[in-house]
N, C-alpha and C positions, 0 to 999 in steps of 0.2 A: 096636538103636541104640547108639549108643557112648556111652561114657561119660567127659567130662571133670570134675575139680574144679578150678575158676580162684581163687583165694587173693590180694583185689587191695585196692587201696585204692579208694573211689567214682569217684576221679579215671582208673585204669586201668579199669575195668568201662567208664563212661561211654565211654573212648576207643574200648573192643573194641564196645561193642553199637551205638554212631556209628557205625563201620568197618562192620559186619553190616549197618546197615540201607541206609547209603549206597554201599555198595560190591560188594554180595553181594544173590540173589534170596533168601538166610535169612529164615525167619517163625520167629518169637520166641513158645513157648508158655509158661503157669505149667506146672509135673509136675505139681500135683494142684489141682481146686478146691478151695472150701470146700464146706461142706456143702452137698448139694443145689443147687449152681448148674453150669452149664455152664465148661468151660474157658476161659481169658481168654487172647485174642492182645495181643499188644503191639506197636503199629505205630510206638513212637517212644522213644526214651530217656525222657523226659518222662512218657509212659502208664506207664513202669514202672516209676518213683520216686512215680508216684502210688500207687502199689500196695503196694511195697516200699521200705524203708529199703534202700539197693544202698549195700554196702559197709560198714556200718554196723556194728562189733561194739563196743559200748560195755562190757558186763561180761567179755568176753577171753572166750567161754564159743562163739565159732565159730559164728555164726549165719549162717545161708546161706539165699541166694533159690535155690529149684529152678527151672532151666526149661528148656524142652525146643527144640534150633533144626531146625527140618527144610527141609532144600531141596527146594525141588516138583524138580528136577532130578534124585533122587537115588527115588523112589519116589512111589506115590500117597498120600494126605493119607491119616493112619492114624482109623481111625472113632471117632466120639463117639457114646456111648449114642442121643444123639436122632439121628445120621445112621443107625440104622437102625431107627429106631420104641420107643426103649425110656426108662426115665427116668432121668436121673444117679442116683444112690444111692450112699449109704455107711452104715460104720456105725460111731455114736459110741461112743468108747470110756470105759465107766465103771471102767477102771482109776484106784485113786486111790495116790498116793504115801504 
């Protein structure tokens, strides 16, 4: 899958994931849960501001939403642990600074 980084203010993000949803058959995923829960789709600009601060870098320090856009046009829906019988998992990292 390819790889973009887009560098915007909330007001450009908002316009490109409008455009994506309204314009395009693109499905809007997070890159990674959280701990032990299933991946989150995003069906609106709205669902992903609830989720995410979008565009938001308040200490200059480059904070960024991962997410993943796949078009069903493009390939079949890539699998989730539970689309073949298994359970999300991670592992926490007790790295400390």
């Amino acid at each position: 899958m390819a790889n973009l980084d887009f560098f915007a203010t909330r007001t450009d993000h908002e316009a490109l994931i409008r455009f994506l949803f309204g314009s395009t058959n693109i499905r809007i995923f997070e890159s990674y849960s959280e701990s032990g829960r299933e991946l989150r789709e995003f069906r609106s600009f709205e669902e992903l501001t609830a989720a995410f601060d979008v565009g938001a870098d308040l200490a200059g320090s480059g904070s960024a939403v991962l997410l993943q856009l796949w078009s069903p046009g493009s390939s079949e829906l890539p699998s989730t642990p539970a689309d073949v019988g298994g359970t999300p998992s991670a592992t926490e990292s007790t790295a400390r600074a």
